[in-house]
N, C-alpha and C positions, 0 to 999 in steps of 0.2 A: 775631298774635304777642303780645295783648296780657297774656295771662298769663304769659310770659318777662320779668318785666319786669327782672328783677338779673342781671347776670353779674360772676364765673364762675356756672357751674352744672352742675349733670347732670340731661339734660332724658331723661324714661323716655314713649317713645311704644311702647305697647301694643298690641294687634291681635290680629284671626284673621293663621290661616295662607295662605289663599289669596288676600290681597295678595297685588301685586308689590313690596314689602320696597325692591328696588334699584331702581324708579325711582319709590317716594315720599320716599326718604332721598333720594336724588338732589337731589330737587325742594325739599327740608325745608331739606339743605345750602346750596343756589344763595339759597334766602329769606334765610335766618338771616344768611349772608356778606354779603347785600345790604343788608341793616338793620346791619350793620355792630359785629355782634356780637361781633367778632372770629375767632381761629381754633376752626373747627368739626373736634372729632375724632368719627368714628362705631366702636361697639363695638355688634355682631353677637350677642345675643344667642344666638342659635341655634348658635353656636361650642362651646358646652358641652354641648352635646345628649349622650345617653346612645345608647349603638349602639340599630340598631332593634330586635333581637332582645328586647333589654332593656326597652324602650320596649311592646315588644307583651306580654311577659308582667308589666309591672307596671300596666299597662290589661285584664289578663284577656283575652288574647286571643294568650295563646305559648301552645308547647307545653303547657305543666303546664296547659293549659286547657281544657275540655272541647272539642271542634272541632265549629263551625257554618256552613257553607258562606253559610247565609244573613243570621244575625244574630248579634249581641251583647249580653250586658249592656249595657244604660247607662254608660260608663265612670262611677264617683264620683271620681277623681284630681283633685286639684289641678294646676294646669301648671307646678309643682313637678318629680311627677314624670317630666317630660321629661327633666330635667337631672341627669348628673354632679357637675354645677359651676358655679355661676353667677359671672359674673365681677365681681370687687372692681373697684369706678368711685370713684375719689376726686374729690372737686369741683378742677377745675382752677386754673391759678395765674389764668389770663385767658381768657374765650371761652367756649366751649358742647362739654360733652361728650354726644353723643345715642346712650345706650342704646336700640335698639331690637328689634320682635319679639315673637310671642307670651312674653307672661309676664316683658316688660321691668320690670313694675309691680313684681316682684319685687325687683330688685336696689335699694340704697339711691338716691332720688332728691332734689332738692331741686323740681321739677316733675313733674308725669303728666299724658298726652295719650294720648288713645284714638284710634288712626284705623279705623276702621271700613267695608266695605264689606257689605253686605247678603247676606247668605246664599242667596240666590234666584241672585246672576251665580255662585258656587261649583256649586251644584246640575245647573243648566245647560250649564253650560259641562263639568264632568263628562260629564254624561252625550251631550253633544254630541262627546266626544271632543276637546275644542277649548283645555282646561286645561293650563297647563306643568307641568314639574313641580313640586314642592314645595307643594301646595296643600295636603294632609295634614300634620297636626302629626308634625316628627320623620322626614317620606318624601319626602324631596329628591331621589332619584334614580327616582323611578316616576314613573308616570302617576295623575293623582287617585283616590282610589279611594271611591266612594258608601257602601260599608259601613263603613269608619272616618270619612266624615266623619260621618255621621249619631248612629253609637252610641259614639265615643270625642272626634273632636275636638270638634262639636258642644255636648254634657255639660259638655264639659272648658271649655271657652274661656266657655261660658256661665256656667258656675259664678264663674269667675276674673273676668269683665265685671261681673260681680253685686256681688260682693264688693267690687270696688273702686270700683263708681259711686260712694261718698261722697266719693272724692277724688281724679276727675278733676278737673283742672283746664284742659280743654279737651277738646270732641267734634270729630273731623275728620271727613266725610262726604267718602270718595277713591271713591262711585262715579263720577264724572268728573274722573280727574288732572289734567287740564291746568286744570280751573275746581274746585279744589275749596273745600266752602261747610264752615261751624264754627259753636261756640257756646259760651263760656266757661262755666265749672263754673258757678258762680252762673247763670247765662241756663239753663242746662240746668237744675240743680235746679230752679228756679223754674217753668218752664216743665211739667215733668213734674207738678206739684205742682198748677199749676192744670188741666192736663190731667187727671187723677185725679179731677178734682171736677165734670168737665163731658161730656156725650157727648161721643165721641170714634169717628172712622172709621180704620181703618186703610187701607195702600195694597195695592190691587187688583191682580192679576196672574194670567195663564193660563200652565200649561203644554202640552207637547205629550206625547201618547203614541201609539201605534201605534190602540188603540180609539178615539181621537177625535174626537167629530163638531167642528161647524160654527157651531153656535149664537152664539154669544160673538163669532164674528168675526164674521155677520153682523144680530146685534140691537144687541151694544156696541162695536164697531167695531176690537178687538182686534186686534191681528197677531203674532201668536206666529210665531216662525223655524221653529216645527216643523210648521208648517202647520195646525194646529188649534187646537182652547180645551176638550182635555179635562179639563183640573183647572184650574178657578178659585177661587184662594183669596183669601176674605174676609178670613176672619178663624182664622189657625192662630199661636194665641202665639207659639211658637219660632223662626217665621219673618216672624214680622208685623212689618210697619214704620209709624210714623204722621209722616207732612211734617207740618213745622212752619216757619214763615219767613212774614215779609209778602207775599212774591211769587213768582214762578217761580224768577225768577232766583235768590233768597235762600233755597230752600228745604233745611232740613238733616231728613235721615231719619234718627229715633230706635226704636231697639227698642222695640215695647208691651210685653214684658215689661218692663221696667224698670220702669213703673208698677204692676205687681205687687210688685215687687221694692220699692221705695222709699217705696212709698203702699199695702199693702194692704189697711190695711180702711178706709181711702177707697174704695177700689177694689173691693177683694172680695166686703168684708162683715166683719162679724168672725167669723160663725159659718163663712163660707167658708174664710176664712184659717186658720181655729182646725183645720178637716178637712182642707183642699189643701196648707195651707204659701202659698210664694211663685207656687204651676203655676195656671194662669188655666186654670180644667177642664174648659171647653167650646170648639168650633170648627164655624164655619160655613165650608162650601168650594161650589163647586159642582161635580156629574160633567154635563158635557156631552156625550150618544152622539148628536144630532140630524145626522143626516147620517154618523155614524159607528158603530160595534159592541159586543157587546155588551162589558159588563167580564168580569174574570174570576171564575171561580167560587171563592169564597173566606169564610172568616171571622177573625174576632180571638181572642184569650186571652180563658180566662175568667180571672176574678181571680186565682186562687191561682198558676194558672200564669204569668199575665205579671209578679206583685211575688215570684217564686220562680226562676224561671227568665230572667227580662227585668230587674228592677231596676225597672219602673213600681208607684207602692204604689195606682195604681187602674188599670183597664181601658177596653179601646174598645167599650164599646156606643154601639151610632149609629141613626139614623134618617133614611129617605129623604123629603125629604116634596118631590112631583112637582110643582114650578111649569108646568111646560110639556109637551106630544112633539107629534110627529108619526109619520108612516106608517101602513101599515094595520092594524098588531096590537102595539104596543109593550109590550114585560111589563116586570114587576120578577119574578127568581127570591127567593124566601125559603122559608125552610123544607124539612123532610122532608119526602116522602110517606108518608102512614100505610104502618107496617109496611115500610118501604125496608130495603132488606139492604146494608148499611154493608159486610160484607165484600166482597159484589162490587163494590160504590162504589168500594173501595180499589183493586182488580183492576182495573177499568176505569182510576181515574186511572194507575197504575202501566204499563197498556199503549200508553194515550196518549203517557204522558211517554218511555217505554222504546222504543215499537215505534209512534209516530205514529199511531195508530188511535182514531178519533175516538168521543167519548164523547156518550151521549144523556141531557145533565141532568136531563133530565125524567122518565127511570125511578127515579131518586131525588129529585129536587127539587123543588117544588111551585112553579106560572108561575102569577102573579097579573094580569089584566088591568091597565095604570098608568092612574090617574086623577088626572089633573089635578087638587090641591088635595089630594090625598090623602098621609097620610103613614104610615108603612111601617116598624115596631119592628125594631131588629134585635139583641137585645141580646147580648153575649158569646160565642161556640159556635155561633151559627145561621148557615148556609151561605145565602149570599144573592150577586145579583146584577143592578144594573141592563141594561136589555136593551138594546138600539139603540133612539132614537129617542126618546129623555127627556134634558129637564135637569132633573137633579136637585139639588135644594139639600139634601145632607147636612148635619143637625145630629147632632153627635158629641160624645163625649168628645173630648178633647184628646191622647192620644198614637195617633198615628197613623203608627208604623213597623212596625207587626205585622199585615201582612194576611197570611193565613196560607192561600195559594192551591193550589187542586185542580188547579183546568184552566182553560185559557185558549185552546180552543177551535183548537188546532194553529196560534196566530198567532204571525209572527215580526216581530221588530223592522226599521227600517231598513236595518241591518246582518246582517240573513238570520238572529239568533240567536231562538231561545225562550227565553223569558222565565223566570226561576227557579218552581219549584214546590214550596215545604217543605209537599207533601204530608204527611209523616210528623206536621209541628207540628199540621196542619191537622186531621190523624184524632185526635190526643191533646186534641184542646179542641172538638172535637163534639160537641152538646149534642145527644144523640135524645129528649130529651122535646119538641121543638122541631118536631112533625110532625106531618098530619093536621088536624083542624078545629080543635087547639087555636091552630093558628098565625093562622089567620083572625079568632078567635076572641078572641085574645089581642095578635094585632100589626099587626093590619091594626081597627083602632079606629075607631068612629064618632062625629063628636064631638058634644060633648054642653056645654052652656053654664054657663058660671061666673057671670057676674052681667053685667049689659047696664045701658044709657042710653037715651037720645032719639040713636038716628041710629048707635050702635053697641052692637058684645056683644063679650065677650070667650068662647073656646070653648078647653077642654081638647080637642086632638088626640092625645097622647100623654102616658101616664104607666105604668112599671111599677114596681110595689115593687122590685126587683133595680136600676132603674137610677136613678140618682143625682139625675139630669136631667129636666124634664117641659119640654113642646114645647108651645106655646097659640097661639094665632090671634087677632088682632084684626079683625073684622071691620066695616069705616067703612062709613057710609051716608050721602054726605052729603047726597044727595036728598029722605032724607024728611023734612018737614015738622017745624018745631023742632030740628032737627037739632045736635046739641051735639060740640064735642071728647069724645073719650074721657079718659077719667081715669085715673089708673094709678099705684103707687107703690111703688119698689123695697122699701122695709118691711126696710134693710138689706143688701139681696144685688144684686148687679147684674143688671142684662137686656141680652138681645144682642135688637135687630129687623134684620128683613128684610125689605123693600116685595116679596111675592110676587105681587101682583095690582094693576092699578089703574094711577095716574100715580104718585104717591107722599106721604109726607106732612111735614107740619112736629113735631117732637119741642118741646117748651117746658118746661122745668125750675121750677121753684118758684122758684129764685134768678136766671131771667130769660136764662137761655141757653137760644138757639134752634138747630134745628140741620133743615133741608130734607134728605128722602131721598129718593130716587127710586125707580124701581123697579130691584129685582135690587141695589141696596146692603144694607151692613149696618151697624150703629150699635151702641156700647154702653153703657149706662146706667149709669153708675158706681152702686155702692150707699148713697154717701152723698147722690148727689144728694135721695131723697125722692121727691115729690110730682110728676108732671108730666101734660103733656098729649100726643095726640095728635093732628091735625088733618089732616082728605084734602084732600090736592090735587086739583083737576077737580072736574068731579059724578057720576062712575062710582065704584064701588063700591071698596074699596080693601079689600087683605089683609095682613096683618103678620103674619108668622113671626116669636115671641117664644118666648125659650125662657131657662128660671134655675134655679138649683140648687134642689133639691126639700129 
């Protein structure tokens, strides 16, 4: 409470939607009475909310809207317009008036506190079915719903958190109510500010899906509720969190976008920042099928249609690059086959989805053997698929709400349902030059070396003029004789690594920050950092997925 420190006041606590609202004011109220602030009044921001009808068609998503069963726009709104009305808070005669609620930061305050729960228990808990209601911005009497948290409240709450970081004046971290940890505006600013300047990890998490293998729970000791570790995310901005605090006990989790947001060309670069804006344009995830099935068959927007039709002003071209499988034949799907007949493709998905009758991807899809170390172009409109039996560490572009799915191999969820298929998006952003040997040729890359040391080299894996992004490889040796740290230097732009091989290694910055990875982490090099090293852990051979804007 030490930012409270004058009463009377009117104290503006902030937030997502999918807080529990009434028992952290609960909790706020019992503190505040107890520090003996006097009488504590609460005003509900959410009181003024605008009907939802209203609410959906000024989010582009009423009636007057074009209808998309699957997706949406980006909302752009401010959390503005949610509301009718915002309610007049005058500073009281004695004691504490606490506006709260998404979009409290609005109303006039003489204080602003952000309470904050991590967008990963929303997502979850959604699709777990396990969410009260009112988790959605403005949908207090449903049940959560995954497609407006993603493409309206999401946008929306992000925008408004963004805007006001310069004047919080306290972070509350309520993913555990009953202990919750903080960090005063100053402690925060500060704190983001030397983060900006130094490697930095974000925090690790798997989810569950119905394809999911095994891997994750049992190389990194995971336990996902859903029973598997088919999406483990590294490093995805929008959801990425980084701990910060001296100890367990003390630790407060901060959005890594903010350090976009507040520090960008510390962070970015400036020629990054000057192309992207505040969006951090790459992501490292992993898909884990090891012990589990294949994905589904699908691809992304090419450009024009996702910043025309979606609201993203770049695309998801992505790359597989295959740390690990097992079993006897593990593929990756990419690509056409020469001369494939897209109409009956379509025929075929349409009977599946229509009349359950199972589709043979391989009469149009080209199954590439996976190899271990090898990585895997995928850029915009190419129909691809990892197959059972690989982890794979996708390196991507950064919006990843557009997989635009054929088929999904007649599987059904927990819940006995199939999984949505916006086949139609999918045939409208099909790229058929993308078939035949050129795809071998051109996305399945042999790598070739950029400049080498005593003990290491560095190797181009991927690069295409189309994508933004190139993929490189550090490859450590530290057995052979003379054997030196690798050298490396951001030159402006940040780098994301990933120990794919090996035990792991130590990062060391020019300004003396060191930073240990292991293997299957990922790390990101701010761009002002400069000049660093790299150094292997053990004496076996060591591999680094490094990948920066081109």
């Amino acid at each position: 409470m030490r930012t409270l420190r004058v009463v009377p006041a009117v104290l503006a606590v902030d937030g997502p939607a999918a807080l529990d609202w009434a028992d952290a004011v609960k909790r706020l109220t019992a503190a505040l009475e107890a520090r003996g602030t006097g009488p504590v009044l609460t005003v509900d921001v959410r009181a003024g909310e605008a009907p939802w009808d209203e609410i959906l068609r000024r989010t582009g998503d009423g009636d007057e809207s074009p209808s998309d069963t699957y997706y949406q726009p980006l909302a752009r709104n401010g959390l503005a317009d949610l509301y009718t009305e915002l309610p007049a808070v005058a500073r009281p005669e004695e004691g504490v008036t606490v506006v709260y609620g998404p979009g409290a930061a609005l109303v006039d305050h003489d204080v602003l506190w952000y309470a904050d729960l991590p967008k990963r228990y929303a997502e979850a808990a959604i699709a777990a079915g396990e969410m009260p209601l009112g988790v959605n911005l403005g949908r207090h009497q449903e049940p959560g719903d995954l497609r407006r948290l993603f493409y309206a409240d999401w946008p929306m709450t992000d925008g408004h958190r963004d805007a006001i970081a310069p004047d919080i004046d306290r972070w509350l971290d309520l993913q555990h109510p009953h202990d919750p940890s903080s960090l005063d505006g100053v402690a925060l600013r500060a704190t983001l500010a030397r983060l900006a300047r130094r490697p930095v990890r974000t925090r690790p998490y798997f989810n569950s899906t119905p394809w999911g293998g095994r891997w994750g729970m049992s190389e990194l000791g995971f336990e996902p509720t859903g029973g598997n570790t088919a999406l483990g995310y590294e490093l995805i901005a929008p959801e990425a969190g980084v701990l910060v605090g001296d100890s367990a006990e003390a630790e407060v989790e901060l959005p890594f976008q903010l350090l976009c947001v507040l520090h960008p060309e510390d962070f970015l670069g400036t020629e990054v920042h000057a192309e992207f804006g505040t969006s951090f344009p790459i992501r490292y995830d992993y898909l884990d099928t090891v012990g589990g099935g294949n994905l589904s068959l699908h691809l992304h927007p090419r450009e024009r249609y996702m910043r025309e039709r979606f609201g993203w002003s770049y695309t998801q071209h992505e790359t597989y690059y295959v740390t690990a499988h097992a079993g006897d034949d593990p593929r990756i799907y990419l690509g056409l086959r020469q001369g494939a007949d897209t109409e009956l493709m379509r025929k075929r998905v349409v009977a599946a989805i229509e009349r359950g009758e199972e589709m043979d991807v391989e009469e149009f899809v080209q199954s590439h053997p996976s190899e271990a170390g090898r990585l895997y172009m995928i850029p915009a409109g190419t129909p691809h698929a990892s197959g059972a039996g690989n982890l794979v560490l996708e390196v991507s572009a950064t919006p990843y709400l557009y997989s635009l799915r054929f088929y999904d191999w007649l599987r059904k969820d927990a819940r006995g349902n199939s999984r949505p298929l916006p086949h139609e998006h999918g045939f409208a952003n099909l790229d058929t030059r993308r078939q035949g040997d050129h795809v071998k040729r051109d996305l399945i890359q042999e790598p070739r070396t950029l400049r080498s040391g005593s003990g290491w080299r560095e190797e181009v894996v991927g690069q295409l003029d189309e994508m933004f992004y190139e993929v490189r490889r550090m490859v450590l040796e530290p057995g052979v004789p003379g054997a030196e740290p690798a050298r490396d230097d951001t030159a402006g732009r940040f780098h994301i690594l990933n120990v794919s091989a090996g035990e792991g290694i130590v990062v060391e910055t020019a300004d003396g920050h060191s930073h240990e990875l292991a293997f299957a982490e990922t790390l990101t090099v701010p761009a002002c950092a400069g000049p660093y090293t790299l150094r292997a852990l053990g004496d076996a051979e060591v591999h680094v997925v490094k990948s920066l804007v081109s």
